[in-house]
C-alpha positions in Angstrom: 45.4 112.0 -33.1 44.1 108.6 -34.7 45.4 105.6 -33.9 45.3 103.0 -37.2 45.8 99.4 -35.7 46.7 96.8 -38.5 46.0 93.0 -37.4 49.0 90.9 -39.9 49.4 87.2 -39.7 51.7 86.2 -42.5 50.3 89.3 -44.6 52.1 89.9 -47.7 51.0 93.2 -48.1 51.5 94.6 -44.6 54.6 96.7 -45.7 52.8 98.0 -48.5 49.7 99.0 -46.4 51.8 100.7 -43.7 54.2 103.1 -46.2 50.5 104.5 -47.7 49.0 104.9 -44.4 52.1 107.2 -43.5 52.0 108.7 -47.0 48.3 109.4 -47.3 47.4 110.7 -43.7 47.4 114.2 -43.5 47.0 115.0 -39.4 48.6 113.7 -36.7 48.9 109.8 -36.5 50.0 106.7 -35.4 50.5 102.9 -36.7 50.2 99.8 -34.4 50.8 96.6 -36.8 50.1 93.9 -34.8 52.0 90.7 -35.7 49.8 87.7 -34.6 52.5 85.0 -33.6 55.1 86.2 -36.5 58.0 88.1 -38.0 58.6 89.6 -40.4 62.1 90.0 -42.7 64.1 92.9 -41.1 63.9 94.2 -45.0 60.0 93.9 -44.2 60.0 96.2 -41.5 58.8 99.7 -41.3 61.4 102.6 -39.4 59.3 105.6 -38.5 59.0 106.9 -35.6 55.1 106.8 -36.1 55.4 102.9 -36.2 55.1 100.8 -33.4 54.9 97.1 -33.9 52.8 94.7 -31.1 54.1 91.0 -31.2 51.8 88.4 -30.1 53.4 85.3 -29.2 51.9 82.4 -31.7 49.0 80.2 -30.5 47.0 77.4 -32.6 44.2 80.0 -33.0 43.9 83.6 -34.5 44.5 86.3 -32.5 42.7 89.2 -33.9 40.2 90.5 -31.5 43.7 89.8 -28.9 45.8 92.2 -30.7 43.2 94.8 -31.0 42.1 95.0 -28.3 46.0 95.4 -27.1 46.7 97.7 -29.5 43.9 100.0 -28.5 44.8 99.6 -24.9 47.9 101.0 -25.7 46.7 103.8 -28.5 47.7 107.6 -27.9 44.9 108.8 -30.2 41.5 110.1 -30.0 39.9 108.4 -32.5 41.3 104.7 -33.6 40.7 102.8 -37.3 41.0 99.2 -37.8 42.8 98.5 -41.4 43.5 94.8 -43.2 46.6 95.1 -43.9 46.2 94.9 -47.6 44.8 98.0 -48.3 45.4 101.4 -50.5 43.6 104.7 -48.7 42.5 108.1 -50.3 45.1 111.6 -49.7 43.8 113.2 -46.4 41.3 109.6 -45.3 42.2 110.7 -41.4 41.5 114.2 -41.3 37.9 113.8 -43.8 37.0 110.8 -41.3 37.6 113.4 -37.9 36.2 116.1 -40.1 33.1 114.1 -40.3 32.5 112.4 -37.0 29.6 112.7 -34.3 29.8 110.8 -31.1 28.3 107.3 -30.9 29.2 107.5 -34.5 31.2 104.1 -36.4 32.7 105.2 -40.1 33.4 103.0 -42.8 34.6 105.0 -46.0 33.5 104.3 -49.2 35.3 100.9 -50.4 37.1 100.5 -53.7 38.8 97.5 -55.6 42.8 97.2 -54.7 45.0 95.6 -57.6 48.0 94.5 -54.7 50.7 93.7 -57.9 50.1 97.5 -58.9 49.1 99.1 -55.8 46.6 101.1 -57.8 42.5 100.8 -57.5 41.9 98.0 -59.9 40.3 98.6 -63.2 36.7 98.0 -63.6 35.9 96.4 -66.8 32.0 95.5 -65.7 29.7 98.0 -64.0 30.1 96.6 -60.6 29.8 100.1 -58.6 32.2 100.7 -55.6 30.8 99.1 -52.6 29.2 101.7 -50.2 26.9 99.5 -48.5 26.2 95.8 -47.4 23.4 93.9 -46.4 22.5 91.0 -44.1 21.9 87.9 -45.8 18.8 85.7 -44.6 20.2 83.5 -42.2 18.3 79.9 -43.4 20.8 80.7 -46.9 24.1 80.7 -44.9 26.5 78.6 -44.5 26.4 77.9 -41.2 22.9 79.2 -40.6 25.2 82.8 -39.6 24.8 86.3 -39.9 26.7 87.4 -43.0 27.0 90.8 -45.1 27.5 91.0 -48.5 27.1 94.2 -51.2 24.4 96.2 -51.8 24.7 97.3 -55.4 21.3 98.6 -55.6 21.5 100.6 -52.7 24.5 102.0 -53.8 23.2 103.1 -56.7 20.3 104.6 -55.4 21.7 106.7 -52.8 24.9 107.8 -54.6 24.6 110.9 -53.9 24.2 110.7 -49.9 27.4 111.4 -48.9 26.9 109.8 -45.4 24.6 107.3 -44.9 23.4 104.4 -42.7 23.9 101.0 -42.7 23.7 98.2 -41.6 26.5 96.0 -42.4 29.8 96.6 -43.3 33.1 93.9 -44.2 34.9 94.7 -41.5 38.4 95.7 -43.3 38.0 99.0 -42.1 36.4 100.9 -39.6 36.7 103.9 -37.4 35.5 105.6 -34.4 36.4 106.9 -31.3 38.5 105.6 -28.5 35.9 106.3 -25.9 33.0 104.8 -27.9 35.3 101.3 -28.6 35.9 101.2 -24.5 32.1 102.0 -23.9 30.5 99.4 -26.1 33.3 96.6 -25.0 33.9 96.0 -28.4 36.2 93.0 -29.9 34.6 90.6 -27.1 36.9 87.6 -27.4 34.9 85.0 -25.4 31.7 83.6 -27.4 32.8 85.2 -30.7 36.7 83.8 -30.1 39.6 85.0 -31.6 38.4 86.5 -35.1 34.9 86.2 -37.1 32.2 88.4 -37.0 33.5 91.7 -36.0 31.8 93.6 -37.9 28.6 92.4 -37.4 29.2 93.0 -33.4 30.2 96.4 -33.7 27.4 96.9 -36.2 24.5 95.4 -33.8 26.1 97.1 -30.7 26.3 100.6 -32.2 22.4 100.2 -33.7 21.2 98.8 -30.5 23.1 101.6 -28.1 21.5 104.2 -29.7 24.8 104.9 -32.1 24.5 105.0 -36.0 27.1 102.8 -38.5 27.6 105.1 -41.6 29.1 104.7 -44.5 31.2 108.4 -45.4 31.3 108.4 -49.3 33.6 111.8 -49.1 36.8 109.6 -48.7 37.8 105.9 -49.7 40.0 102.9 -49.0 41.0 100.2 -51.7 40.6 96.5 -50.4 42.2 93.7 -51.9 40.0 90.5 -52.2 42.4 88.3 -52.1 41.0 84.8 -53.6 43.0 82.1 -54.8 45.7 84.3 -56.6 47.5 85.7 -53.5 45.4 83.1 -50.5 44.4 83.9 -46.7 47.1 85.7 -44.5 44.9 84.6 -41.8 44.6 81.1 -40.9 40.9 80.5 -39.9 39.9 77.5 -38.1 37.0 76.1 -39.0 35.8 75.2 -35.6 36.7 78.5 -34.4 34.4 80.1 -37.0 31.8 78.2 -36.0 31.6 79.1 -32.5 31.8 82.3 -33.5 28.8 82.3 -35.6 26.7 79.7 -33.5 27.6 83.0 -30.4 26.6 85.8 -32.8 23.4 84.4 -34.0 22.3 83.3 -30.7 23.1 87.0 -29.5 21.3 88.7 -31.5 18.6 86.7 -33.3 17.5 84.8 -29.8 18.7 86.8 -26.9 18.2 90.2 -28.7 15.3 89.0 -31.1 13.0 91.6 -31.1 16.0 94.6 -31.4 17.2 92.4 -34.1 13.3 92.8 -35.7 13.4 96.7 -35.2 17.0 96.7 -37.6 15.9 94.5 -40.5 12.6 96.8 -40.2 14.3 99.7 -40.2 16.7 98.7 -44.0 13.6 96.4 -45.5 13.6 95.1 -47.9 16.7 93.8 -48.2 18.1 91.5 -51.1 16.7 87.9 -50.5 14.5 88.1 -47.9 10.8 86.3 -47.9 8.1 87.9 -47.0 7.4 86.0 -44.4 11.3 86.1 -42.5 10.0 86.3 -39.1 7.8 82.8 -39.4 11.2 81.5 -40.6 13.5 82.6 -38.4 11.5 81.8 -35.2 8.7 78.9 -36.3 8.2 78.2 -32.5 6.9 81.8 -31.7 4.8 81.0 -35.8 3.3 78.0 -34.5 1.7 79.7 -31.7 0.6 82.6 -33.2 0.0 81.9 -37.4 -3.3 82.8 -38.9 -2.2 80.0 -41.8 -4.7 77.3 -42.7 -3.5 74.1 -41.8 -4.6 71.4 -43.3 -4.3 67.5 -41.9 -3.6 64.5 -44.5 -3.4 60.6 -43.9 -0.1 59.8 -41.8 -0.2 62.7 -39.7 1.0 64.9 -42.5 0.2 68.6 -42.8 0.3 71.9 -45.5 0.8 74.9 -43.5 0.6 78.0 -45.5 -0.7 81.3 -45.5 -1.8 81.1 -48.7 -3.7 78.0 -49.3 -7.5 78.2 -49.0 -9.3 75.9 -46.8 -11.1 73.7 -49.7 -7.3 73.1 -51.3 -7.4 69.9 -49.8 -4.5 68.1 -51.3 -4.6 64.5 -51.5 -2.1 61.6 -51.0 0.9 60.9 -53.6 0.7 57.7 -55.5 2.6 55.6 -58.1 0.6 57.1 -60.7 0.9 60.7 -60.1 4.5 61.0 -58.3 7.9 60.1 -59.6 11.1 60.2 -56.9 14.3 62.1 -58.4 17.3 60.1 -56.5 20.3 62.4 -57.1 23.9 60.8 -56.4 27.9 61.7 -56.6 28.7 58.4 -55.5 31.0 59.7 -53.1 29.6 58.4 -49.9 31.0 54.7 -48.5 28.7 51.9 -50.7 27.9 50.7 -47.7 26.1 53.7 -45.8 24.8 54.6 -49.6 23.1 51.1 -50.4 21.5 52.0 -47.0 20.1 55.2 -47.8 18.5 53.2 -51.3 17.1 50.4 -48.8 15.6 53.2 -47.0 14.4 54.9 -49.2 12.8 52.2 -51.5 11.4 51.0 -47.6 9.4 54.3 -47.3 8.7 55.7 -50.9 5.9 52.8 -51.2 5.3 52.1 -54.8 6.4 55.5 -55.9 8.7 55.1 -59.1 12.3 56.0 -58.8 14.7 57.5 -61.4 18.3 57.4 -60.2 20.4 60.0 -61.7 24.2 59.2 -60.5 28.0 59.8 -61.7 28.3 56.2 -61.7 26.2 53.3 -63.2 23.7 51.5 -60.0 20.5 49.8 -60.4 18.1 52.2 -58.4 15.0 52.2 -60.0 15.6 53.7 -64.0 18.9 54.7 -63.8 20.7 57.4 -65.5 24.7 57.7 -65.5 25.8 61.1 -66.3 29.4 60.1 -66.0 32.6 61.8 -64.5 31.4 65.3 -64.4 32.6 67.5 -61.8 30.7 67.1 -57.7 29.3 70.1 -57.2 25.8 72.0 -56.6 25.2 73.0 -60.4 25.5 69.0 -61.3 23.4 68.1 -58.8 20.8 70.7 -60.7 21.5 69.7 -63.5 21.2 65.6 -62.5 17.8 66.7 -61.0 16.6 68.3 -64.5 17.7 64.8 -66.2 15.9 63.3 -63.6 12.4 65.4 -64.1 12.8 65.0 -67.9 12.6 61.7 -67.9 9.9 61.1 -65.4 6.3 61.1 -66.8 4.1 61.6 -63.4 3.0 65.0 -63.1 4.7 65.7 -59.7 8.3 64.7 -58.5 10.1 64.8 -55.2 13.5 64.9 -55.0 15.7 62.5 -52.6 19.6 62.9 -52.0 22.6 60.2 -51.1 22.7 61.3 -47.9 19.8 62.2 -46.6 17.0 59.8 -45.2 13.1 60.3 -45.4 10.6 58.9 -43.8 7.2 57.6 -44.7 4.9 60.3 -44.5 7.6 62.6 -46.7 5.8 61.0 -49.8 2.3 61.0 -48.7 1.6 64.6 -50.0 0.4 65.9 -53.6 0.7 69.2 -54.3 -2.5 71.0 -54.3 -1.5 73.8 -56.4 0.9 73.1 -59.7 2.7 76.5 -60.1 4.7 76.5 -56.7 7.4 73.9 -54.8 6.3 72.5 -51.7 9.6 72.8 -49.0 9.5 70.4 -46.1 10.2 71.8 -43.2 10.9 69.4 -40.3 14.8 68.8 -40.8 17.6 67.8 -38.9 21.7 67.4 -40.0 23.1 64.0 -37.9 26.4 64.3 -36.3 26.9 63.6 -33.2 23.6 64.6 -32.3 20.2 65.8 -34.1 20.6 69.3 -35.0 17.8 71.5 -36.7 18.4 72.8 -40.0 16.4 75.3 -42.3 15.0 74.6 -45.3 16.6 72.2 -47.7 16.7 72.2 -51.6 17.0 68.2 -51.1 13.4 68.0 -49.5 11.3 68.8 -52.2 8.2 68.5 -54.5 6.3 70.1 -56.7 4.4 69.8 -60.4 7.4 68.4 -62.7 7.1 70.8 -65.5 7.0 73.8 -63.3 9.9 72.4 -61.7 11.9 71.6 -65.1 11.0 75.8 -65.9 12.5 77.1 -63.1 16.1 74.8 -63.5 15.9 76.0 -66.5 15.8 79.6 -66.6 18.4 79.2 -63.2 20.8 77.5 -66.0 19.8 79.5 -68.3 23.1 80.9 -70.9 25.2 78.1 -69.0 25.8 74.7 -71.2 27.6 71.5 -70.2 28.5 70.4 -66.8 31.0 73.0 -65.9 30.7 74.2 -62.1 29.3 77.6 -62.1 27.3 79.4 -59.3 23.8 78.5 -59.0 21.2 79.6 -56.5 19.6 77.2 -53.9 16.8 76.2 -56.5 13.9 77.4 -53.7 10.5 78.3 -55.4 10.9 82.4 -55.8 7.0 82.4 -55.3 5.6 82.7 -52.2 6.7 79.4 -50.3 4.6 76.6 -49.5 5.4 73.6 -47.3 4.5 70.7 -45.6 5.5 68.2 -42.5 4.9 66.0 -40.3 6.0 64.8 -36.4 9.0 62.7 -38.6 11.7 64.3 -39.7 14.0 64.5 -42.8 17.3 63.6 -42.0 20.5 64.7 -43.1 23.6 62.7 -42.3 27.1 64.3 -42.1 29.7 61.6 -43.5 32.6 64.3 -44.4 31.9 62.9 -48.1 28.8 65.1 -49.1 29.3 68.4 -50.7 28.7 70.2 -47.5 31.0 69.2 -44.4 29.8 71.3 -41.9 26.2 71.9 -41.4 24.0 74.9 -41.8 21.7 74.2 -38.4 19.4 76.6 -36.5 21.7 77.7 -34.0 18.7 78.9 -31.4 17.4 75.2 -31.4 19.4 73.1 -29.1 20.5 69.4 -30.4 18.5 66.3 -29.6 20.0 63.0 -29.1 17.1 61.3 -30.4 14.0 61.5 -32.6 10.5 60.2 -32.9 10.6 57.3 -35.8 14.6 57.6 -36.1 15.6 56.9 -32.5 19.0 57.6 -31.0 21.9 59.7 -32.8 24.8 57.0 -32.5 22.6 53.8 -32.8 21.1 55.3 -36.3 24.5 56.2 -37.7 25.7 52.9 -36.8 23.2 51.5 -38.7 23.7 53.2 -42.0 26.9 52.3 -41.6 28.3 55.9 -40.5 30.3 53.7 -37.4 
């Protein structure tokens, strides 16, 4: 028997999902909905004798991983399948799946597009393939600095005609395996990872490290429906929630099980979007200690570390002749913390120029107004490009409303002219230092090389419409430079990005050389 557990909260499509569970299935089976702190209309309701709804009484927080794991506690079957409940499945999904299965095993069938209205796989008017596999994103380009899956097109594509293969991500909207193997591994672990977020990725990691396999069984289907703004989230996901979730998963796996974590990105490289050199990036302490990268030493205690650069690169110190600073602003930040941030920054610069590219008229340096256009990442591109086109140095380095830079920031220039230069020693503020990645807003590089690759990123996109940009990061092999004083980012709740994307496996600081305490420097700019 399998056991299909359906997690609701508010779903509109739960009713739907249940009727072509029971229609499709072809063996013996039951269905546990699980109602996360709701109910239903009576007209809502399902009457089958294979139905049997679990109510969870309603809490502030989601109840997922909860009504799971109840649910499974409770199952009669064999085997057991988690299903979103706003999903179509293939004639016979249960019997293909058992027909299939080896122990240690986890399933995910192949997924299609769902068009809910219809209930009917949604017409494909682009070549967008059905999505078989997913990958792990790199970390640093999170939100959140998390561990994140998204499709893998080109390995689709490629292995089309596998019709079970590994993998090593999956959504999480549907999965199945047996009940011993769920009770084994310990699965849907509510304290660290709370009460929903990342489940796939645990059961993914688990199975791989345990000796299991995740495949993905191309000889049945299920239709998801992304849901977007047309119908909205059932679920109602706090934000803190999901961040102690992700802030538990990454420290799971990428500190406390670093070097399995290694062997599984070894074992599916390359994937989509990864450098070359990942590991330096994802663990610069254990870098530091053991890089064969020249380092070079400049005036103010400022260094190039790269494993590129050759020991007679010796790059020399930026000047007013040879440097311009791009000053991007949406003038949404208090005046007060952002005529701060310009103090600052006019402070430290030296006699660098500055061009000021805002939505709003200030007098910073040569300013540009680009007027009322919409806040968002592709304006602040495209305020950078105005910015470099209208400089006449041969290098530029960016600066940002709210971010802070000290002196030795702008006491590099480039040694090479066909790469960006990243600088690495960041930290977001909130209520303490935390340690971020790499940041598009701490950057330099040759200007025209820098106005080419903007370009060709905007490239068949006109105006100052929002559209979806990449992080502009140099897709050549990456360069950087840094010091003992770091770049600061300050959280205001104005910027673009609330919630910082931080290292998780760095702990917070409440203070820093140069910068000094946490509280006493936002009470300074004005953040109070």
């Amino acid at each position: 028997m399998l056991t299909i557990v359906i997690p609701s909260k508010n779903e509109v499509f739960l009713r739907k999902t249940i009727l072509d569970v029971l229609k499709k299935a072809t063996g013996e089976i039951e269905v546990l909905p699980v109602l996360d702190g709701y109910e239903p209309p009576k007209t809502e309701l399902v009457t089958d004798p294979r139905v049997r709804y679990i109510r969870l009484p309603a809490q502030p927080y989601s109840q997922k991983r909860h009504g799971i794991n109840l649910a499974i506690s409770q199952a009669k079957g064999n085997y057991v399948m988690s299903l979103d409940a706003h999903c179509m499945m293939a004639k016979g999904f249960d019997e293909q799946l058992a027909k299939d299965h080896q122990p240690k095993w986890v399933q995910i069938p192949r997924r299609n597009r769902l068009d809910a209205i219809k209930w009917s796989l949604q017409p494909q008017s682009d070549s967008r393939p059905p999505i078989d596999y997913e990958y792990i994103m790199f970390p640093p380009l999170v939100k959140d600095h998390a561990i994140h899956g998204f499709k893998w097109d080109e390995r689709t594509l490629k292995n089309w005609d596998i019709p079970i293969d590994d993998t090593i991500q999956f959504q999480g909207s549907c999965w199945f395996m047996t009940k011993r193997w769920f009770k084994k591994m310990g699965f849907m672990q509510v304290e660290g990872y709370t009460g929903w977020g990342q489940e796939a990725e645990e059961i993914s990691m688990t199975t791989w490290k345990n000796g299991g396999r995740v495949v993905t069984n191309k000889n049945t289907w299920y239709a998801h429906l992304h849901k977007g703004p047309v119908h909205g989230r059932m679920y109602h996901l706090s934000r803190e929630e999901n961040r102690r979730s992700y802030a538990y998963s990454y420290n799971k796996w990428l500190v406390e099980n670093k070097d399995f974590f290694i062997s599984i990105i070894e074992k599916f490289a390359p994937l989509p979007g990864w450098p070359k050199d990942w590991e330096r990036r994802l663990w610069p302490k254990d870098a530091a200690t053991s890089t064969t990268s020249v380092t070079t030493t400049l005036p103010s205690g400022t260094t190039i570390i790269s494993n590129t650069l050759k020991k007679t690169d010796m790059p020399k110190t930026a000047n007013k002749s040879n440097t311009t600073v791009i000053y991007i602003s949406s003038n949404t930040e208090k005046p007060e913390f952002e005529q701060n941030v310009r103090k600052l920054l006019r402070e430290n610069c030296g006699d660098l120029p500055i061009i000021s590219v805002s939505r709003k008229p200030i007098k910073f340096g040569k300013n540009i107004s680009v007027g009322n256009v919409p806040v968002c990442e592709s304006t602040n591109l495209r305020q950078l490009l105005r910015g470099l086109e209208a400089a006449k140095t041969e290098y530029a380095i960016i600066a940002k409303d709210d971010f802070a830079y000290p002196p030795e920031y702008f006491a590099l220039t480039p040694p090479s002219n066909d790469h960006l230069y990243r600088y690495e020693n960041i930290w977001a503020l909130g209520d303490k230092f935390w340690q971020k990645g790499y940041s598009e807003y701490a950057q330099m590089g040759n200007r025209k090389y820098w106005i080419g690759l903007i370009k060709n990123a905007l490239k068949g996109h006109r105006g100052w419409n929002e559209i979806a940009v990449p992080i502009l990061f140099d897709p050549s092999e990456p360069l950087s430079w840094t010091s003992d004083n770091a770049v600061i980012n300050f959280k205001s709740t104005s910027g673009l990005r609330k919630f910082p994307t931080v290292r998780r496996n760095f702990l917070p600081k409440r203070a820093l050389p140069f910068w000094g305490h946490a509280l006493e420097l936002k009470m300074k700019m004005g953040l109070g």
